[in-house]
C-alpha positions in Angstrom: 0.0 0.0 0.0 1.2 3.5 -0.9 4.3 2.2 -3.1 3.6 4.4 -5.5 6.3 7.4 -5.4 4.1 10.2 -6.2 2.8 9.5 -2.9 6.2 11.0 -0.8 5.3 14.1 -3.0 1.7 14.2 -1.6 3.1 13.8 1.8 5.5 16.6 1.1 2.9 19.2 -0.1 1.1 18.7 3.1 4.1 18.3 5.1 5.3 21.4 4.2 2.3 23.5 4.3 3.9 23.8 8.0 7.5 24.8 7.2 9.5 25.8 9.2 9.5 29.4 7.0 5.6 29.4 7.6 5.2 28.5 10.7 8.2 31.1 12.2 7.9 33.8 9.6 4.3 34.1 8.2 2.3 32.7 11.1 4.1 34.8 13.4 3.3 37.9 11.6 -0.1 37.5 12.5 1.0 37.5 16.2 3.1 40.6 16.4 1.0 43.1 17.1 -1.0 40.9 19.8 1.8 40.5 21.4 3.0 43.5 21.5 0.2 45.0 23.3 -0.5 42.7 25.8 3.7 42.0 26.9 4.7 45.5 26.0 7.2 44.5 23.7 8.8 46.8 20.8 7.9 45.3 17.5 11.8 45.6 17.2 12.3 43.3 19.8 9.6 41.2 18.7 11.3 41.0 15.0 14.7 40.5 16.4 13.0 37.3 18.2 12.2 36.2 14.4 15.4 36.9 13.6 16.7 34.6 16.3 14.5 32.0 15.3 15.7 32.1 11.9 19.5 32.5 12.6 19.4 29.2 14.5 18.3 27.5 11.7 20.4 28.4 9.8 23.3 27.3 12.1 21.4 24.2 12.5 20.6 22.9 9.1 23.9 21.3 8.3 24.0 19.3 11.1 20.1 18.4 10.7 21.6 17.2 7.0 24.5 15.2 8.4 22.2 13.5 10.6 19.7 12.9 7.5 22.3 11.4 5.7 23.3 9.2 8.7 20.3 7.7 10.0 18.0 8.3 7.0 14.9 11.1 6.3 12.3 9.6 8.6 14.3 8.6 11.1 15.1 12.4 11.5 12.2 13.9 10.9 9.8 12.5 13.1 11.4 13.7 16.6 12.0 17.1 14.8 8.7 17.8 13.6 7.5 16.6 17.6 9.6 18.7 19.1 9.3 21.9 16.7 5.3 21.3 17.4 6.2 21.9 21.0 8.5 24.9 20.5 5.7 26.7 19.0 2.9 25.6 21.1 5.5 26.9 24.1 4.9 30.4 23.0 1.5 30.6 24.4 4.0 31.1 27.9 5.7 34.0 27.1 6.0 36.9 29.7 7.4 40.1 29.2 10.7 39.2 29.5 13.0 39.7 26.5 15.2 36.7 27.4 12.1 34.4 27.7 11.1 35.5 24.2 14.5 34.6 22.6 14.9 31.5 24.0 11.6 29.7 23.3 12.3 31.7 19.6 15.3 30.2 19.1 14.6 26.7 20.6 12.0 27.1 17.6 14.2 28.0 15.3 16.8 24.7 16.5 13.8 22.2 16.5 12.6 23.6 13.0 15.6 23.0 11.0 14.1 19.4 10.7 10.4 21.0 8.8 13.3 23.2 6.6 13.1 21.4 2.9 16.5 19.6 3.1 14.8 16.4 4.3 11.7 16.5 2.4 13.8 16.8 -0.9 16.3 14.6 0.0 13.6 12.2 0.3 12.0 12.8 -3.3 15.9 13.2 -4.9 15.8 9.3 -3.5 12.5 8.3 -5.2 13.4 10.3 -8.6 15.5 10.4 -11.2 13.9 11.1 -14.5 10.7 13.3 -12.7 12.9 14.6 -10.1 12.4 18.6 -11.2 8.8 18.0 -11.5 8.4 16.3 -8.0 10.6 19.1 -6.2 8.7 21.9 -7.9 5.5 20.3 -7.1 6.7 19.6 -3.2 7.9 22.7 -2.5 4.9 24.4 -3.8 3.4 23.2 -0.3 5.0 26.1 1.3 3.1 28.6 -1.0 0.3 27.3 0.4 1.2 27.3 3.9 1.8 31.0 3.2 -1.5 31.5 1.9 -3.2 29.0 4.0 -1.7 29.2 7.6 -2.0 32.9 8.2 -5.6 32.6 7.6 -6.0 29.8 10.5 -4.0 31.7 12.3 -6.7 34.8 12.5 -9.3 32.3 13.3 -7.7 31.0 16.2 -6.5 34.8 17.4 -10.1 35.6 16.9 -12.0 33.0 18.9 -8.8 32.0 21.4 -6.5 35.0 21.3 -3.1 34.6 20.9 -1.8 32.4 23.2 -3.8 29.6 22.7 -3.6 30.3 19.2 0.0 29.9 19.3 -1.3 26.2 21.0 -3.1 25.4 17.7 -0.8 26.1 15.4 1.8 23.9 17.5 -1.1 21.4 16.9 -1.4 22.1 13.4 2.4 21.7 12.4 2.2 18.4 14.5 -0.4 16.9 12.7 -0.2 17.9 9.0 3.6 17.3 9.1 3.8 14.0 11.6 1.2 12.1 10.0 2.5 12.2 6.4 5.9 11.4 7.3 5.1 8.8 9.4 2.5 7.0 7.0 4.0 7.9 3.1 8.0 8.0 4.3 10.3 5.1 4.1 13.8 5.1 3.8 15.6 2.6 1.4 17.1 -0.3 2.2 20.7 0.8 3.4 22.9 -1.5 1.0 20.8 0.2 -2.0 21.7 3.6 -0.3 25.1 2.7 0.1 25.7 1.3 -3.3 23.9 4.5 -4.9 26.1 7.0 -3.0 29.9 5.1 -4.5 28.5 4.6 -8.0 27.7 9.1 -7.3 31.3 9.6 -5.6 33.0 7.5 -8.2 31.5 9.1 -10.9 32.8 11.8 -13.3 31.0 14.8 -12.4 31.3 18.1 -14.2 31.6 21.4 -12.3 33.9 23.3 -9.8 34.6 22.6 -6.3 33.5 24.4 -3.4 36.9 26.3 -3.4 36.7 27.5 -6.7 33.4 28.8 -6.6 34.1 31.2 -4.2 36.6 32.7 -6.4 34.2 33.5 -8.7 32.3 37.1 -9.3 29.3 34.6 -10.0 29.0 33.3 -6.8 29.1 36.5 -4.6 26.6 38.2 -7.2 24.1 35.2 -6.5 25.2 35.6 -2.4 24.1 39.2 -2.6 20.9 38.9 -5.3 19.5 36.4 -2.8 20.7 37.9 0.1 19.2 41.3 -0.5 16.1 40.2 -2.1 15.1 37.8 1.1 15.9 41.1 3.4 13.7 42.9 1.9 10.6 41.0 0.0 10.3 38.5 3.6 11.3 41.5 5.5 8.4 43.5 4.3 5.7 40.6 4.2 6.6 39.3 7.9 5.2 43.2 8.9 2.5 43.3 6.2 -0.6 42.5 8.5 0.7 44.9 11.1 1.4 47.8 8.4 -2.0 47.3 6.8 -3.7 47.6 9.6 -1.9 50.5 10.5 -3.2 52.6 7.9 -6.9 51.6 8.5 -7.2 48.4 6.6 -9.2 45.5 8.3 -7.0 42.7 9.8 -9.7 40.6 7.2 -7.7 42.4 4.4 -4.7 42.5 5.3 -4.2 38.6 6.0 -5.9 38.2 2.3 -3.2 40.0 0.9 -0.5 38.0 3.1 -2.7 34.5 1.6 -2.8 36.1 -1.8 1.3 36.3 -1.6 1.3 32.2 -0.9 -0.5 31.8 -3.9 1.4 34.2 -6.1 4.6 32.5 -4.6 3.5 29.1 -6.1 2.8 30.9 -9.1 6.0 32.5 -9.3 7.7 28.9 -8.5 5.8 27.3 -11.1 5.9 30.1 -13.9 10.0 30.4 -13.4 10.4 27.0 -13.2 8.8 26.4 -16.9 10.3 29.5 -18.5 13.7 28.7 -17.1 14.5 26.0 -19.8 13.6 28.1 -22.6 15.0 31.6 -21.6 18.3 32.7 -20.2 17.7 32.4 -16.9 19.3 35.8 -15.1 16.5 37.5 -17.7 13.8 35.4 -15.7 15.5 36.8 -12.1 15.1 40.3 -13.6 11.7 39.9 -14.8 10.4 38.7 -11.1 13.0 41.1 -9.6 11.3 44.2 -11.4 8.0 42.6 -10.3 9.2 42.7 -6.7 10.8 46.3 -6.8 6.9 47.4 -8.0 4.9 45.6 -5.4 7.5 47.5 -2.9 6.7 50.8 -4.0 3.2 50.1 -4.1 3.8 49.3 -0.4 6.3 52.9 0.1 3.8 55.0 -1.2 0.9 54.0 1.6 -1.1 52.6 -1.6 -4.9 51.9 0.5 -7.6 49.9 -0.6 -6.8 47.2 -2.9 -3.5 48.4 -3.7 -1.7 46.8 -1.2 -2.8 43.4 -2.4 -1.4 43.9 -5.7 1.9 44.6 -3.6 1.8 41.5 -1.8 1.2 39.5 -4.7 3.7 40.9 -6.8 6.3 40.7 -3.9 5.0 36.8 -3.3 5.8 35.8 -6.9 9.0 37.2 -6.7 9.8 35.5 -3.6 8.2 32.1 -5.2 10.9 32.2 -7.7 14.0 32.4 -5.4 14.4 28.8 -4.3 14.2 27.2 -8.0 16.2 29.7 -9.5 18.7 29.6 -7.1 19.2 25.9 -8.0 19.1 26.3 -11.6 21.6 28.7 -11.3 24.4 27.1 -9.2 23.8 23.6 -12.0 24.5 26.5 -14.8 27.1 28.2 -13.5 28.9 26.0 -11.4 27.9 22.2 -11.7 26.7 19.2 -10.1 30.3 18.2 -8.8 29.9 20.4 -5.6 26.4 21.4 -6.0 25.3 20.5 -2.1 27.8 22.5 -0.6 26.9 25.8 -2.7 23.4 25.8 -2.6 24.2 25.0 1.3 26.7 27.8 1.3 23.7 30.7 -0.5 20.9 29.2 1.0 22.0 29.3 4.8 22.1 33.3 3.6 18.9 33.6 2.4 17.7 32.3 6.1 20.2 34.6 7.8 18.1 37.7 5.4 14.7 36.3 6.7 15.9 37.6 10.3 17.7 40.8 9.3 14.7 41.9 7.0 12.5 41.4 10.0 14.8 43.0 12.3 15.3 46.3 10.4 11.6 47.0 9.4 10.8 46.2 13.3 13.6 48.8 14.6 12.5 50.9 11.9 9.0 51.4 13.1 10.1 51.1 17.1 12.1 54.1 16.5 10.6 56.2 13.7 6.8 54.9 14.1 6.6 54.4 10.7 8.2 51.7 8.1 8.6 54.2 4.9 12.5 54.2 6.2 12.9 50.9 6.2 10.8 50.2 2.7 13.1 53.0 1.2 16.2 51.1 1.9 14.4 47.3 0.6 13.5 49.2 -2.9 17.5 50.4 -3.1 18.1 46.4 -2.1 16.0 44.8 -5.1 17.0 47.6 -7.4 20.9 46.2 -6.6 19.7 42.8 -6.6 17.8 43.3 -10.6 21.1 45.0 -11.7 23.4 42.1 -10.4 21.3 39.8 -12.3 22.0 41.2 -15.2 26.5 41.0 -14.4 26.4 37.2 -14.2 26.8 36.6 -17.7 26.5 33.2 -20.1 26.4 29.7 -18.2 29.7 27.5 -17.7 27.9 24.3 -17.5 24.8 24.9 -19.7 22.1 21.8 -20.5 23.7 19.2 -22.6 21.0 19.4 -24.7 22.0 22.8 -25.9 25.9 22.2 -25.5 26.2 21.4 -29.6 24.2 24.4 -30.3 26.2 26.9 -27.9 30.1 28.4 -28.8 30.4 30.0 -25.9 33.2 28.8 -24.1 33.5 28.3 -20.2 36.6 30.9 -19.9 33.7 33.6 -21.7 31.5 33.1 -18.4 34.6 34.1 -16.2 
């Protein structure tokens, strides 16, 4: 019963409805204002607490990978998802103490390095071969959902429970949409298959630089600063959306639509880059989303009301959607399969470090200014960078095969 392999994706889409990026970035804007009521607490503080949460997992994906690759995907992921669940159902006991909140922010952070996406498409990269691309894109679309999805349950549950004991049931939420799945649809393979699969990879000729030599390329640090930049400011800005919106007179009702409506235009934007990818240089694609992005932000700046905001959301949320599949197509262009892991380990752990500082500086902006058009200034410089270092990265060393007898341009030209 459930041998077929499309089934690990199903279990991902749900699974991941309750990432770790939902659950301590999205959810938890619904919270902040709340909170900060009640406990006193800065919205600064509060966003630095998100930026905690995010830094330790950061820190604490590598080892949660080591561990994967040790003892196997659902072997790991079980006790993380159980103790991540309890980590966010904890928060219903904060006080107003500052040290309280970053503790039980980062414990979250540390338990939800296990609901990240390394396990989940480690898993389907196991099942796969031929369909791989299509079962990752279609996976990892559960997290647009989530972001479109979760923030609405969560103003249900601060509506009828208030926050803390909304914080309880979406610790019973991430329990039970990501345990069950795992434990019903995941099965590791048998170890001497693993084994044997992993020396016919490390024996085999692989094309692309190592580690080492990607970091002495322009290309790398370009891709390190367009992710970088763009994560600061587009998750930055939609972690305070709810509490901006409402600022300006919008209903809460509203506001979370336009946070949902950025979950679905993130799937979009996964989907639509993902197909155009293979047909169009792909650094034009970053720029098309990238211009997107710098729109919906200025749509945001200028205090836009009524429906406006939405369309900012939106066009932020597709912009954001793209990110995680381009940045993968992008390190197999430019640099390879050979040391693939370690790169997209090496840009990614920044793009969680951005999640935090975005947070952080649109919270101290308002804490000290009373108003985020500071802060939304300095993310429009930020994406406006981040579209013009697109555009620096030049032609692909390591293009598709299937275009290689059609292409003259030479590895040193990409240098």
């Amino acid at each position: 019963m459930f041998k077929n392999k499309w089934w690990t994706v199903f279990a991902s889409v749900i699974a991941l409805i309750v990432a770790n990026g939902v659950i301590n970035v999205f959810a938890v804007g619904v919270f902040i204002k709340p909170i900060s009521q009640q406990l006193g607490f800065g919205r600064g503080t509060i966003s630095t607490a998100i930026a905690a949460a995010n830094w330790c997992t950061a820190l604490a994906v590598p080892f949660i990978g080591r561990m994967i690759d040790r003892w196997g995907v659902r072997a790991v992921l079980l006790p993380a998802i159980t103790l991540f669940a309890i980590t966010v159902a904890a928060r219903a006991f904060l006080t107003q103490s500052v040290v309280l909140l970053l503790i039980i922010f980062g414990l979250s952070g540390i338990t939800g390095s296990g609901q990240s996406t390394t396990g989940y498409s480690k898993q389907i990269a196991m099942r796969f071969d031929t369909q791989r691309g299509l079962a990752l894109g279609i996976a990892l679309a559960g997290i647009g959902l989530g972001t479109a999805i979760v923030p609405q349950l969560c103003n249900i549950l601060l509506a009828i429970f208030g926050w803390r004991m909304g914080f309880v049931g979406v610790g019973v939420l991430t329990f039970f949409l990501a345990f069950v799945p795992v434990f019903i649809f995941f099965r590791d393979p048998e170890p001497h298959a693993s084994q044997t699969q992993a020396r016919a990879k490390t024996t085999a000729e692989v094309p692309g630089l190592t580690f080492s030599e990607a970091v002495r390329t322009w290309q790398l640090w370009a891709m390190v600063l367009i992710f970088f930049f763009s994560t600061v400011a587009i998750n930055g800005s939609l972690i305070h959306v709810v509490a901006m919106l409402t600022d300006r007179g919008i209903s809460v009702k509203l506001a979370t639509a336009a946070l949902s409506f950025s979950g679905l235009a993130l799937i979009g934007g996964r989907l639509i880059s993902g197909y155009l990818m293979d047909k169009i240089f792909a650094p034009y694609i970053g720029m098309f989303f990238m211009l997107g992005s710098i729109i919906g932000m200025g749509i945001l700046g200028l205090g836009v009301r009524g429906t406006g905001p939405v369309l900012g959301t939106i066009l932020m949320g597709m912009g954001m959607g793209a990110e995680v599949d381009m940045l993968a197509f992008l390190i197999g262009a430019y640099f390879g399969l050979r040391s693939f892991g370690a790169i997209h380990g090496f840009v990614y752990a920044g793009i969680l470090f951005a999640n935090g500082v975005g947070a952080g500086i649109l919270g101290w902006c308002f804490q000290w200014t009373r108003s985020y058009n500071t802060g939304l200034i300095a993310f429009e410089i930020l994406l406006v960078i981040s579209f013009v270092l697109f555009a620096t990265l030049g032609s692909y060393r390591f293009p598709a095969r299937r275009k290689q007898a059609a292409t003259t341009v030479a590895p040193a030209a990409a240098r």
